[in-house]
N, CA, C and O of each residue as an XYZ file, in Angstrom:
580
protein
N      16.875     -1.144    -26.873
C      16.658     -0.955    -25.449
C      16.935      0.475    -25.008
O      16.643      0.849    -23.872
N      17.594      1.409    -26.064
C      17.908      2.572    -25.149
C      16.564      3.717    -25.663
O      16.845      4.893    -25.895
N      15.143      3.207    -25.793
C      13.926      3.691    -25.322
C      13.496      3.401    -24.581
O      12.305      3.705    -24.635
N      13.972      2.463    -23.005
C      13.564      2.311    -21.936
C      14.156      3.666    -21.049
O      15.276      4.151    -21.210
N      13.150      4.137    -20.103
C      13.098      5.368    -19.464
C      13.399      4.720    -18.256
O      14.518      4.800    -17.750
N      12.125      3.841    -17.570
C      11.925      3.244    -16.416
C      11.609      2.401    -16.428
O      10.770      2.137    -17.289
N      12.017      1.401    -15.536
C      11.499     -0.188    -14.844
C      11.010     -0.300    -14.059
O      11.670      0.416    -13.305
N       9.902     -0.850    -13.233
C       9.433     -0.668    -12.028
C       8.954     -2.140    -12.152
O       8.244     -2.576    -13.057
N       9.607     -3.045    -10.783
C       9.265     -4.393    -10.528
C       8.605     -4.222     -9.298
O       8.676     -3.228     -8.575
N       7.852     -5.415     -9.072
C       7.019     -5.440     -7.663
C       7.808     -7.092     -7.458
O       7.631     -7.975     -8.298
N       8.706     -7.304     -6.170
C       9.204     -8.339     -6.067
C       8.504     -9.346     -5.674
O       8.380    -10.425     -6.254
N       7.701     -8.773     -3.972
C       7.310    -10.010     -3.872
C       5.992    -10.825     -4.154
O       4.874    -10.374     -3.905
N       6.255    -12.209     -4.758
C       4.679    -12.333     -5.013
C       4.859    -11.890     -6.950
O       3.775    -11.947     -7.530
N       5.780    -11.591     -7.636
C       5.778    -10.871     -8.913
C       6.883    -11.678     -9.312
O       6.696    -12.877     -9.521
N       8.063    -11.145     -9.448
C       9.289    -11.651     -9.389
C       9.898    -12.663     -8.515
O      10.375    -13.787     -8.668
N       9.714    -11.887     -7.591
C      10.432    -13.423     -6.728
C       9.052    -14.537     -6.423
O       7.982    -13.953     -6.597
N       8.950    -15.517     -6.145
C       7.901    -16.773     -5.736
C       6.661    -16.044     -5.963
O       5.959    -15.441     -5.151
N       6.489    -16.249     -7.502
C       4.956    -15.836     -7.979
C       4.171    -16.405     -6.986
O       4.597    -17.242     -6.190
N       3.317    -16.083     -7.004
C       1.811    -16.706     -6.190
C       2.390    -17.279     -5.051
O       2.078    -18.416     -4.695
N       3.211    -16.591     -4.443
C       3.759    -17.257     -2.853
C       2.792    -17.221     -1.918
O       1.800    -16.541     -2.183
N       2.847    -17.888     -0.709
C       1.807    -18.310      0.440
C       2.800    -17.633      1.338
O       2.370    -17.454      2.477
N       4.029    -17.208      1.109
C       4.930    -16.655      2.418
C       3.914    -15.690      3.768
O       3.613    -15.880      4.947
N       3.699    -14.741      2.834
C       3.106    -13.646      3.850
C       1.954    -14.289      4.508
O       1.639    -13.898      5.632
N       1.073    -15.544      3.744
C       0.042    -15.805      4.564
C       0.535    -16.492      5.591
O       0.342    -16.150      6.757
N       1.435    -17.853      5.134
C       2.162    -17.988      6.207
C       2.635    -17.680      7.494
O       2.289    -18.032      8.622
N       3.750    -16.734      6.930
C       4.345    -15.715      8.112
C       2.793    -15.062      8.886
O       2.465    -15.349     10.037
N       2.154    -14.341      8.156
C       0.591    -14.005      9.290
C       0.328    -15.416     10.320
O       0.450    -15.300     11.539
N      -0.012    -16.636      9.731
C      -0.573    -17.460     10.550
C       0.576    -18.144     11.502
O       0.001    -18.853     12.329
N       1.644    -18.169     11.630
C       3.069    -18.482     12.148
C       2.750    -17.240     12.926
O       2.122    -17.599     13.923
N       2.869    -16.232     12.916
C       2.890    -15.403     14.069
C       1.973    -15.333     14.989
O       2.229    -15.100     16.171
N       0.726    -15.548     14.487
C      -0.785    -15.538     15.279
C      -0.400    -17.192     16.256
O      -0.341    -17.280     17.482
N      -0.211    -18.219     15.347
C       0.133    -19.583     16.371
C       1.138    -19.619     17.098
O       1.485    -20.640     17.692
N       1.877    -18.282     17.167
C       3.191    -18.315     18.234
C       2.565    -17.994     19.453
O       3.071    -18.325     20.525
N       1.385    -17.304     19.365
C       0.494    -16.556     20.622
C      -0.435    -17.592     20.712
O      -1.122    -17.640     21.732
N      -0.623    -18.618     19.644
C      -1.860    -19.186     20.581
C      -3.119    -19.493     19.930
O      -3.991    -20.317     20.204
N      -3.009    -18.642     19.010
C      -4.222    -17.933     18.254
C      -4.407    -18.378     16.851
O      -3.633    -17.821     16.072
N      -5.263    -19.272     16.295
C      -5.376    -19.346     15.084
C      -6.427    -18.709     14.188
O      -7.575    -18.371     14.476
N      -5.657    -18.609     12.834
C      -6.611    -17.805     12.014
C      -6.950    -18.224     11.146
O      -6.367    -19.279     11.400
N      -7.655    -18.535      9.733
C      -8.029    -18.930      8.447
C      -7.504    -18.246      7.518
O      -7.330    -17.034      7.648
N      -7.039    -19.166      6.016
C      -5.854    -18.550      5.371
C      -6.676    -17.308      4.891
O      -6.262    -16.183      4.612
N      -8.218    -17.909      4.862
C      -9.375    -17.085      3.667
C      -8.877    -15.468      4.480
O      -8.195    -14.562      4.000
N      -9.446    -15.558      5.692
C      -9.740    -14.404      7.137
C      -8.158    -13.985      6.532
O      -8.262    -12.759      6.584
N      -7.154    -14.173      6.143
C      -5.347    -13.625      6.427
C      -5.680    -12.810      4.610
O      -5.631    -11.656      4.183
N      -5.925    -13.821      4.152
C      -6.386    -13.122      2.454
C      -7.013    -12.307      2.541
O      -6.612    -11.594      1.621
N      -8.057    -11.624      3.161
C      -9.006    -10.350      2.648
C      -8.576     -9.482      2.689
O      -9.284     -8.704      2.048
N      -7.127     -8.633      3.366
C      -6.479     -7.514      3.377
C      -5.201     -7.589      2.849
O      -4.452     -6.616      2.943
N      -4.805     -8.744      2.236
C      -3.367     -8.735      1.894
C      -2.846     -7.890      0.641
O      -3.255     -7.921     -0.520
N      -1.777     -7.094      1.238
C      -1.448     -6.051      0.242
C      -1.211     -4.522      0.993
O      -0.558     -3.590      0.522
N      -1.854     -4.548      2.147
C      -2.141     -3.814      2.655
C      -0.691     -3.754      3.626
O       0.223     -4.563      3.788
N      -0.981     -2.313      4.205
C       1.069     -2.185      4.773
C       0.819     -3.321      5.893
O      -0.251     -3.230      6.494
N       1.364     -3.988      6.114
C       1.641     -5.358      7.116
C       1.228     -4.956      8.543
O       0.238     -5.557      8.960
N       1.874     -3.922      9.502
C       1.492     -3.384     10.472
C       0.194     -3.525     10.684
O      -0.231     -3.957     11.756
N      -0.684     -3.134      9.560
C      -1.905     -2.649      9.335
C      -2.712     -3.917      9.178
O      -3.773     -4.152      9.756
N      -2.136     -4.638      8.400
C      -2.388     -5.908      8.439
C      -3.275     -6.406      9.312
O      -4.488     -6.610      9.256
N      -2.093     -6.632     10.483
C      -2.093     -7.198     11.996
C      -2.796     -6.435     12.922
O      -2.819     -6.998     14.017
N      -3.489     -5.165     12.897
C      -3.583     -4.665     13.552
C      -5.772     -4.838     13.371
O      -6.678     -4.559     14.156
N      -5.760     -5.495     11.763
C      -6.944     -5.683     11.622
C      -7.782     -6.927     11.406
O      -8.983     -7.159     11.271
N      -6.252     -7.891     11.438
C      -6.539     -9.135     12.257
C      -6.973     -9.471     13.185
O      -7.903    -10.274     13.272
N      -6.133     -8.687     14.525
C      -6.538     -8.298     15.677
C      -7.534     -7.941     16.318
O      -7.746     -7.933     17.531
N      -8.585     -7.429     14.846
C      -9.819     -6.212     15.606
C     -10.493     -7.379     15.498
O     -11.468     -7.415     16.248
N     -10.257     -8.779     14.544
C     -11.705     -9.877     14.225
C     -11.778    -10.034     15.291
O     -10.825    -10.062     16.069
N     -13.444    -10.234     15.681
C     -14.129    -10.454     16.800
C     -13.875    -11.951     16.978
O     -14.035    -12.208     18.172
N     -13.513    -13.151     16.218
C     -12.900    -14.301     16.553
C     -11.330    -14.117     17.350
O     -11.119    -14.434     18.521
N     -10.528    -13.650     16.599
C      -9.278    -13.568     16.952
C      -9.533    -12.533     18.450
O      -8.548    -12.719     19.164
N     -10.143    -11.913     18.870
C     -10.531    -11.054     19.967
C     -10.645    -11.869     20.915
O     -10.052    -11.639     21.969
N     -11.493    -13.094     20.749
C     -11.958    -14.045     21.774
C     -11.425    -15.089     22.148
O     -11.693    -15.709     23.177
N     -10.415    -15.430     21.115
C      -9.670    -16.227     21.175
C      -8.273    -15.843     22.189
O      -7.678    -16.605     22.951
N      -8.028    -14.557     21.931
C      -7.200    -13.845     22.806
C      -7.111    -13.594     23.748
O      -6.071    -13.657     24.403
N      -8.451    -13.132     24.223
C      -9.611    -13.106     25.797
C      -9.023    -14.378     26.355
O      -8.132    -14.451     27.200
N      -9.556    -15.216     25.849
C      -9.536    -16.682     26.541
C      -8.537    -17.090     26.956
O      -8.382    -17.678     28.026
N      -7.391    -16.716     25.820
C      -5.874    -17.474     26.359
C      -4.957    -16.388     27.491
O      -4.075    -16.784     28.253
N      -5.369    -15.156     27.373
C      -4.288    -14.269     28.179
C      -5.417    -13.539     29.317
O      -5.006    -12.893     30.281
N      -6.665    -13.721     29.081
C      -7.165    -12.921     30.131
C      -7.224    -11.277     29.864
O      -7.049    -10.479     30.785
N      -7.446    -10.937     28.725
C      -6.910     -9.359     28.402
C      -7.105     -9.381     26.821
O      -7.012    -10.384     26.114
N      -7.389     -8.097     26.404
C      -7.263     -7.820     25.270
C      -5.989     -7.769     24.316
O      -5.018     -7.725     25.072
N      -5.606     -7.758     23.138
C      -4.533     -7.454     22.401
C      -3.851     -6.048     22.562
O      -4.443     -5.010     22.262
N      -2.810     -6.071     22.962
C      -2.104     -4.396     23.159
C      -1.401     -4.373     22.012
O      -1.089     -5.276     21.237
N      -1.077     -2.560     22.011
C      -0.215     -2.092     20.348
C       1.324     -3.251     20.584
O       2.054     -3.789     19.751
N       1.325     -3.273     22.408
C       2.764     -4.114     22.209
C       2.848     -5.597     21.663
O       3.865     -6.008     21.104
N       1.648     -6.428     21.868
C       1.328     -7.642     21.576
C       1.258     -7.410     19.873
O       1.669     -8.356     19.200
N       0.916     -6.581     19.377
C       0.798     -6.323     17.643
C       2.440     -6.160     17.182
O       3.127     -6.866     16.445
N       2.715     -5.089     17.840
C       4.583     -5.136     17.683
C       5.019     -6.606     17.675
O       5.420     -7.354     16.784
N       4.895     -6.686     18.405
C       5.691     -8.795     18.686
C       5.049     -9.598     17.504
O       5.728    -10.368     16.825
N       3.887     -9.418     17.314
C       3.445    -10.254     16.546
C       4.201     -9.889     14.744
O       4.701    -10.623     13.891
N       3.950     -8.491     14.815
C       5.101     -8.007     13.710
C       6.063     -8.367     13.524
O       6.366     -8.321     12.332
N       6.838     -8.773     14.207
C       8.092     -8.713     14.471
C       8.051    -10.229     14.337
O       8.557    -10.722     13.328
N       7.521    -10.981     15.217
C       7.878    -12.699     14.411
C       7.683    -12.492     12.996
O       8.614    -12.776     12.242
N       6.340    -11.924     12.416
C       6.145    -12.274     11.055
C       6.972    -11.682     10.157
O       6.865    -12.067      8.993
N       8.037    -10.559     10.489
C       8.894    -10.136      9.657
C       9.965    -11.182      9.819
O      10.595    -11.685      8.889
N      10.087    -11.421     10.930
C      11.687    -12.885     11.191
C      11.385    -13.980      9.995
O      12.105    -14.315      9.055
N       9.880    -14.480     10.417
C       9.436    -15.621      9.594
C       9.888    -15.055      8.352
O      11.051    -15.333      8.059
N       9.042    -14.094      7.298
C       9.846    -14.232      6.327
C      11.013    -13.791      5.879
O      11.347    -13.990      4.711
N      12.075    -12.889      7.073
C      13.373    -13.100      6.712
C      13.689    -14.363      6.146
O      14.120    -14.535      5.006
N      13.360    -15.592      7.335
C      13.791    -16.717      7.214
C      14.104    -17.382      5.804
O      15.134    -17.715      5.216
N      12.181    -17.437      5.422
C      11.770    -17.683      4.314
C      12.662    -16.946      2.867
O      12.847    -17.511      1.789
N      12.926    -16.121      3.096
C      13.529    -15.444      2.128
C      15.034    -15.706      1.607
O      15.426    -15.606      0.444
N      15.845    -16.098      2.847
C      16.845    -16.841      2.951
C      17.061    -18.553      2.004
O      17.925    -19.078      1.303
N      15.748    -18.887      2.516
C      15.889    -20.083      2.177
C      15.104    -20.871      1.293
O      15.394    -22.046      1.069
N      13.912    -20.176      0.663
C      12.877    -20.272     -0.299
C      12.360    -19.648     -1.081
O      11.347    -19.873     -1.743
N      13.444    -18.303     -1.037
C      12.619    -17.790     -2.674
C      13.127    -18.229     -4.053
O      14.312    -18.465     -4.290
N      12.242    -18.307     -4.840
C      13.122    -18.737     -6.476
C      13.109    -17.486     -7.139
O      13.282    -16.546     -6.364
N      12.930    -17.117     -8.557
C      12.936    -15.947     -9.408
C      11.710    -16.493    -10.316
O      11.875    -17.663    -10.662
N      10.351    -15.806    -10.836
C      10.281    -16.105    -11.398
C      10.043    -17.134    -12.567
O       9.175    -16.565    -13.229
N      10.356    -18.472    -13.274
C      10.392    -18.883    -14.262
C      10.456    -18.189    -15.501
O      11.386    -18.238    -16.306
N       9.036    -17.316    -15.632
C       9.536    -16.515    -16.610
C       9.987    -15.340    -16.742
O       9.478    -14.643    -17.620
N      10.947    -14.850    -16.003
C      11.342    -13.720    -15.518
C      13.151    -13.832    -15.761
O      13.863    -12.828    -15.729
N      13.726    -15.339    -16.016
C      14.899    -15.555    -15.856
C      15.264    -14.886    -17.099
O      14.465    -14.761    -18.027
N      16.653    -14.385    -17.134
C      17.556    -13.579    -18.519
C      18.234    -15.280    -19.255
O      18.782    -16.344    -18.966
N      17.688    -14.490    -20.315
C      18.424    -15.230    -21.108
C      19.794    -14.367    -21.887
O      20.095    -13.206    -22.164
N      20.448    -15.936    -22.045
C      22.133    -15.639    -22.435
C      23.011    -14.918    -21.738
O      24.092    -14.547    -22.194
N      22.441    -14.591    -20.169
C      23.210    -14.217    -19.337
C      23.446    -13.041    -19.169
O      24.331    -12.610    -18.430
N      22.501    -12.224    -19.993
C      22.279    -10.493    -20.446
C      21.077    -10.035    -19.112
O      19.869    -10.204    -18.948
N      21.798     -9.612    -18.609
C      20.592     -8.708    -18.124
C      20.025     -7.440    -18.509
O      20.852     -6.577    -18.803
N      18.791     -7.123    -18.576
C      17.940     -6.392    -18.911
C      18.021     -5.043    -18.433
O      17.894     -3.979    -19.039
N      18.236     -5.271    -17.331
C      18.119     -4.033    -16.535
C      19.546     -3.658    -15.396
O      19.519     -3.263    -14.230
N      20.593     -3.940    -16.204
C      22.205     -3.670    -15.800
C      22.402     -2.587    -15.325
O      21.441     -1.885    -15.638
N      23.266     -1.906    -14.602
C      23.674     -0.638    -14.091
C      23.982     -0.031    -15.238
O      24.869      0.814    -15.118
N      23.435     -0.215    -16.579
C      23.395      1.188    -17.499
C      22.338      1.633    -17.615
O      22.220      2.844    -17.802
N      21.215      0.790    -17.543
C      19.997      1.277    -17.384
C      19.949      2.479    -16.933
O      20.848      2.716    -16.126
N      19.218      3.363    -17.152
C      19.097      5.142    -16.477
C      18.085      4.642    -14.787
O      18.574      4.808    -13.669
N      16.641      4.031    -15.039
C      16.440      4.345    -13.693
C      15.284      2.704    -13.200
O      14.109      2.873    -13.527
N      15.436      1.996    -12.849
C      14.839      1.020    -11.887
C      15.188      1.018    -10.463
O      16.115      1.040     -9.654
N      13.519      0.967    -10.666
C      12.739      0.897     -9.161
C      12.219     -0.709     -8.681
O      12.085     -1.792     -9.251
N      12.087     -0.357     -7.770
C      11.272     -1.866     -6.979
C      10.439     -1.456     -6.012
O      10.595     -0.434     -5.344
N       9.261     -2.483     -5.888
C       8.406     -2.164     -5.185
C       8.262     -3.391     -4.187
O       8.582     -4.375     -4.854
N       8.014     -3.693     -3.223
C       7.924     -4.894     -2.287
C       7.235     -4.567     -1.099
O       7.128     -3.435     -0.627
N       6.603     -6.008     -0.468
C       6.230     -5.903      0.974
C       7.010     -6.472      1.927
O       6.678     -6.465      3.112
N       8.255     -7.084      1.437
C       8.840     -7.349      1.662
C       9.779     -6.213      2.877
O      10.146     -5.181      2.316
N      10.116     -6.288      4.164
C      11.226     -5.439      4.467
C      11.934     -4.883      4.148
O      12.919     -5.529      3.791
N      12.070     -3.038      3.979
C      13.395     -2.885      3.565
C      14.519     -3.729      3.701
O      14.936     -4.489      2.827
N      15.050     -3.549      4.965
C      15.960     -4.980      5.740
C      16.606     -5.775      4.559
O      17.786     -5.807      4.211
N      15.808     -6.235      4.178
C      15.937     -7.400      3.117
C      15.879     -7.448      2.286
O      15.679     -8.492      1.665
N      16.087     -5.830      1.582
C      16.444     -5.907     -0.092
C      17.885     -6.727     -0.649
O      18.117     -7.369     -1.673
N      18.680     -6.384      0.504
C      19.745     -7.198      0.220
C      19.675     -8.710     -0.131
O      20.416     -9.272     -0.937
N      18.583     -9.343      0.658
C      18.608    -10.705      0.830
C      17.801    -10.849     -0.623
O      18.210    -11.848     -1.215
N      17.027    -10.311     -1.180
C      16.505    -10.290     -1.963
C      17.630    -10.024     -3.564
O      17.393    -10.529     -4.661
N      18.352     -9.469     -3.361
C      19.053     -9.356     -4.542
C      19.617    -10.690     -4.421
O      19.240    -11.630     -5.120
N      20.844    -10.797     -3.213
C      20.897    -12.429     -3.038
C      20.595    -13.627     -3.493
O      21.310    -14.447     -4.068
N      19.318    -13.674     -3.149
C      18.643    -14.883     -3.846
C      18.480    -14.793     -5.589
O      18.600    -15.762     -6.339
N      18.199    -13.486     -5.980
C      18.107    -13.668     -7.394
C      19.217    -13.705     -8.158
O      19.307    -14.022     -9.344
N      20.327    -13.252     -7.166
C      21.255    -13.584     -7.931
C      21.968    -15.028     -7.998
O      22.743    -15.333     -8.904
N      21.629    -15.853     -6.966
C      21.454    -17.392     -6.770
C      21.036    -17.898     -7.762
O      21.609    -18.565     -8.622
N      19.729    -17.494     -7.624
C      18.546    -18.225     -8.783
C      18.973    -17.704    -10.525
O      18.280    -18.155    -11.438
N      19.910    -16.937    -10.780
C      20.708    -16.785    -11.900
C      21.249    -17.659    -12.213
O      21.140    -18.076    -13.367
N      21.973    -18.213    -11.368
C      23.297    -18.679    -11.860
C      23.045    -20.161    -12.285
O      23.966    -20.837    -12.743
């Protein structure tokens, strides 16, 4: 092991709850807090993309436009996108708290970890909130034990 240089994990969706539905989730949980529903397909075509950005091109669908019209009388503002951010980051705080696993095949065996504070340099990558790297070590260290 001491020809490892670098590690670079991508947590969420990788490591933590492979093939998770969280973020689509959290998207459609925030859109039905306003009112507004969306299709998981319509939440899938940009996912990956910085979250803000996300929402902001959710927003532009000419469905979700009209749907918006109808219920508030007005278009979507940058502040209505903020809020909507902002539930969908709570949502998956939540989620993160209380439903992520590690992995399956990602767990250490014999209780060795791989990538210990001698390691020289690991990184992580996530869409996850900064915020919540903590919560994120958390849980995997849960899902260790």
């Amino acid at each position: 092991m001491t020809d490892i240089q670098c590690v670079i994990f991508d947590w969420a969706g990788t490591i933590i709850d492979f093939g998770s539905l969280d973020p689509v989730l959290a998207f459609q949980s925030a859109f039905n807090a306003a009112g507004i529903q969306i299709d998981t397909d319509r939440i899938r075509q940009d996912m990956g993309i910085e979250k803000h950005e996300h929402i902001a091109k959710l927003a532009k669908m000419p469905e979700v436009q009209r749907a918006w019209f109808a219920k508030y009388k007005r278009g979507i503002t940058d502040a209505d996108q903020l809020q909507l951010f902002n539930y969908f980051e709570q949502f998956l705080l939540n989620r993160l708290s209380t439903e992520t696993t590690l992995a399956q095949s990602l767990e250490y065996r014999n209780n060795t970890d791989p990538c210990s504070s001698s390691s020289p340099n690991l990184f992580k990558s996530t869409s996850y909130p900064h915020r919540d790297n903590d919560r994120l070590h958390q849980s995997n260290a849960r899902n260790r034990r």
